[in-house]
N, C-alpha and C positions, 0 to 999 in steps of 0.2 A: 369259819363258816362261809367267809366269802367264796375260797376258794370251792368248797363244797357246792354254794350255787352255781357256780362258773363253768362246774364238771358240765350241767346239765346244757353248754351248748356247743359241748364236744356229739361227737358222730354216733352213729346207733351201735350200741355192743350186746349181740343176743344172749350171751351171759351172765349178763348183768340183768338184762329184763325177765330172764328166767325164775329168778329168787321172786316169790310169791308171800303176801302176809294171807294166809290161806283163810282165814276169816272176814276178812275185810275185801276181797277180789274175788271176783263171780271167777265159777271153775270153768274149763273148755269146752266149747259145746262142737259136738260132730256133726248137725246140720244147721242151717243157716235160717233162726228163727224169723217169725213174721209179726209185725205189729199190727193192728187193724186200727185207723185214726176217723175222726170225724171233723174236728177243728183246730184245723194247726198254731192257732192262737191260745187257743185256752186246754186242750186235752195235757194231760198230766202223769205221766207214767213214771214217774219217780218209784222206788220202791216204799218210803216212808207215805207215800201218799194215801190219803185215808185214814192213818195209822195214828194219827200223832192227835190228840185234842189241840186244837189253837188253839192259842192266848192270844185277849184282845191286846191290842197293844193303845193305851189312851195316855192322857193327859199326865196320868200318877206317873206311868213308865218313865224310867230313868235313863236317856240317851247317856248325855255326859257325868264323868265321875273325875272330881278332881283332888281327891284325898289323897294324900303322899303312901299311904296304907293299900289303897286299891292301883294305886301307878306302880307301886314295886313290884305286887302281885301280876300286874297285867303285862308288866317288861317282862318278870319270871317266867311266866307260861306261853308269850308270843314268842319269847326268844328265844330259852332254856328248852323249851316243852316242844311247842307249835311247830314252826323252821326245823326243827329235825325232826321231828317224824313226818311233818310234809316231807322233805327232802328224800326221807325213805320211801314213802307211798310211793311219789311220784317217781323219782330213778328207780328204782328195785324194783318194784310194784308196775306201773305203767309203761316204765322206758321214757320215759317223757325226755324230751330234748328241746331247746328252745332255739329260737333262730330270731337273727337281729334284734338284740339283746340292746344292740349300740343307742338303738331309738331312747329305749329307757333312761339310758344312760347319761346321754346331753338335756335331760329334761330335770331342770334345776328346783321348781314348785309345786306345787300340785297338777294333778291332772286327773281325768276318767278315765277306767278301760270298760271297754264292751266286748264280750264274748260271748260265742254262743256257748249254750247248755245244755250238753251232753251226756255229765256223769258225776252224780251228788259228792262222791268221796273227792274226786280228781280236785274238780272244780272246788273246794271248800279250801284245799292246801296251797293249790296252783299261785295264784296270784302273790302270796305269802313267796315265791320264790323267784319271780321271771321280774316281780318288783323289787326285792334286795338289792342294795341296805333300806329302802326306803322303806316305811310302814303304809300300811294297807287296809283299809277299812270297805268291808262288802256289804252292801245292800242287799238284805234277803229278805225273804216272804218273814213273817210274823211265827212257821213253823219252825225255823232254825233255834227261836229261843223259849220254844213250848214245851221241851221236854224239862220233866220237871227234875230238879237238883242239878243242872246242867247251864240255864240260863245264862249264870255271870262270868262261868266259865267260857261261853261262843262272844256274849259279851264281849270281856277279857282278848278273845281272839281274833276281834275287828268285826265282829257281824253290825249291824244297825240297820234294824228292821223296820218293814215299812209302817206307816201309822195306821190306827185303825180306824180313827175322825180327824173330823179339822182340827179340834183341840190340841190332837197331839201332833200334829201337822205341824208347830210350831216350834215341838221341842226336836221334831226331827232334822228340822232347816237346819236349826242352831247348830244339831251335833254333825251336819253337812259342814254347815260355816267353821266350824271348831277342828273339824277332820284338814281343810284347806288351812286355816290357819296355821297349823300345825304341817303342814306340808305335807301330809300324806296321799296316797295315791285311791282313789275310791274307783272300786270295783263294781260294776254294774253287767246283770242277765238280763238283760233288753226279753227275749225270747217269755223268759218268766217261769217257765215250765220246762222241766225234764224231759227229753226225749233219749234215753240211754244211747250210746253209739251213734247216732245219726249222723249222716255224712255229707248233708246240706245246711244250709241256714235256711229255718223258716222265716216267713213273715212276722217284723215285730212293730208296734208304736211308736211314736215318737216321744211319746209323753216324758221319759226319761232324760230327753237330750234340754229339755228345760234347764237342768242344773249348769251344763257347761255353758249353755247360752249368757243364763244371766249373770256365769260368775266371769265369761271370757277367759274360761282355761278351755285347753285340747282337749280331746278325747283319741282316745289309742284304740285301734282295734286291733284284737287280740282273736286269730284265730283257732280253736282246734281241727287239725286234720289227722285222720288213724290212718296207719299204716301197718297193711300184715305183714306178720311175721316172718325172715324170711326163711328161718327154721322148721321153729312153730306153727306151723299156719291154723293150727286147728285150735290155740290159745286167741283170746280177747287180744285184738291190737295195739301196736304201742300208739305212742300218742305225741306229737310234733304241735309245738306251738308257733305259729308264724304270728309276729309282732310288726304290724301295719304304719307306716308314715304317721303323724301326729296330724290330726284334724282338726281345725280353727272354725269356730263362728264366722260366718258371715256380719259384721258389726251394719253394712247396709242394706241388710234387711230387717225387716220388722220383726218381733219375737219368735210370732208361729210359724214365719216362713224360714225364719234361721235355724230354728229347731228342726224343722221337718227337711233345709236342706241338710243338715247336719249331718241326722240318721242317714239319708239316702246314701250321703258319700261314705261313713263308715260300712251300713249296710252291703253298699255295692262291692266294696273293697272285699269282703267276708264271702261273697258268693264269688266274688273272681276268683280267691285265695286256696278253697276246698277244691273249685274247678281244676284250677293250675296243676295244684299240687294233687290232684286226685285221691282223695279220701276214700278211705277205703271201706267199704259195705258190710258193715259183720252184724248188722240187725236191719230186715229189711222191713220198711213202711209205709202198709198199701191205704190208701183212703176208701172206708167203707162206700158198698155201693147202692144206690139211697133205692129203697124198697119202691 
């Protein structure tokens, strides 16, 4: 398996990106669709959106599971299951390539990544692969484990959703504290919301960067940049992950000002990175114009 994630930071083969899982991958579009937005903080174009009933997520909610019964199950399907068909989605599927991989690699305990949020399928396997061997726990809205008979299954695949009161505020720290314990690597969408292909980083909070502050790990930024095809050009772009220097807390500054420089410098890094690398436009998105 290792060597299987490894393929992904060899060079772009149009090929290979050609193999399609034809119901999971939007088809190719011949002119260049438009989004109309109003706020790029909270607007939500996910495809699931609207669609799904949420589940509250409270106090009863079961972050951690430490049954020998549900840990064999949960090795079974992140490992056996999950990592390979990620690994399909995203090489065969996307093209995905990953670049400086090395970062990851000398990072011996826990840590954050921050990326933006592009593309519900990508984004759900991604990290499962650019973090190998290491395991990988994503913070996601409360929708990820709403569908019903599916739960314990995303569960199972590292989801840990956000709470939905203080009550449960409590047990979600813990399964944060329990994730670092354990040394895995948590996965964070600062952005929040879907914006399919987008080829900027919107504006996000800081509010998230509170975890790396107050536990004193790094946080990684993780960017995605699309790049068209140089074949296909009329196909969905593939997709290049640029992996950013490891970001440190400021320890002299005070809470809210460590957090918020935190974000900046992750932040900044992520709009220099799309810049640099010029990301490539295949959904374009105009801001509504106010009547």
């Amino acid at each position: 398996m290792a060597e299987l994630v490894d393929a992904l930071d060899s060079g772009s083969n149009e090929l290979q990106t050609f193999v399609q899982v034809q119901v999971l991958l939007p088809a190719p579009q011949m002119l260049m669709k438009t989004i109309y937005y109003r706020d790029e903080l909270n607007d939500d174009f996910a495809p699931s959106n609207g669609k799904i009933k949420v589940k509250k997520i409270g106090d009863k909610y079961k972050y951690v599971h430490k049954s020998p019964l549900w840990k064999f199950f949960e090795i079974l399907i992140y490992r056996l299951i999950a990592t390979p068909i990620g690994f399909l989605i995203c090489f065969f599927g996307f093209g995905t390539r990953i670049k400086n991989k090395k970062v990851l690699r000398k990072m011996k305990g826990s840590y954050f990544i921050y990326g933006n949020h592009t593309n519900s399928l990508h984004d759900s396997f991604a990290p499962t692969l650019f973090s190998f061997p290491k395991r990988v726990r994503i913070i996601t809205s409360p929708d990820a484990v709403s569908i019903k008979g599916i739960g314990s299954l995303v569960n199972m695949m590292g989801a840990i959703p956000l709470p939905s009161d203080m009550k449960a505020s409590v047990n979600f720290l813990e399964a944060l504290n329990y994730a670092v314990k354990k040394r895995n690597a948590i996965m964070i969408y600062p952005e929040a919301h879907i914006w399919p292909y987008y080829n900027k980083i919107r504006p996000f909070k800081d509010a998230s960067f509170i975890y790396p502050v107050k536990m004193s790990l790094p946080a990684i930024p993780v960017t995605t940049v699309y790049k068209q095809r140089k074949i296909f050009k009329k196909m969905y772009p593939r997709i290049v992950l640029y992996i950013g220097e490891a970001v440190y807390p400021n320890k002299d500054l005070p809470v809210n000002l460590a957090r918020e420089d935190m974000r900046d410098r992750v932040y900044n890094e992520m709009v220099k990175t799309v810049k640099e690398k010029e990301s490539f436009e295949y959904i374009r998105y105009e801001k509504e114009k106010e009547s």
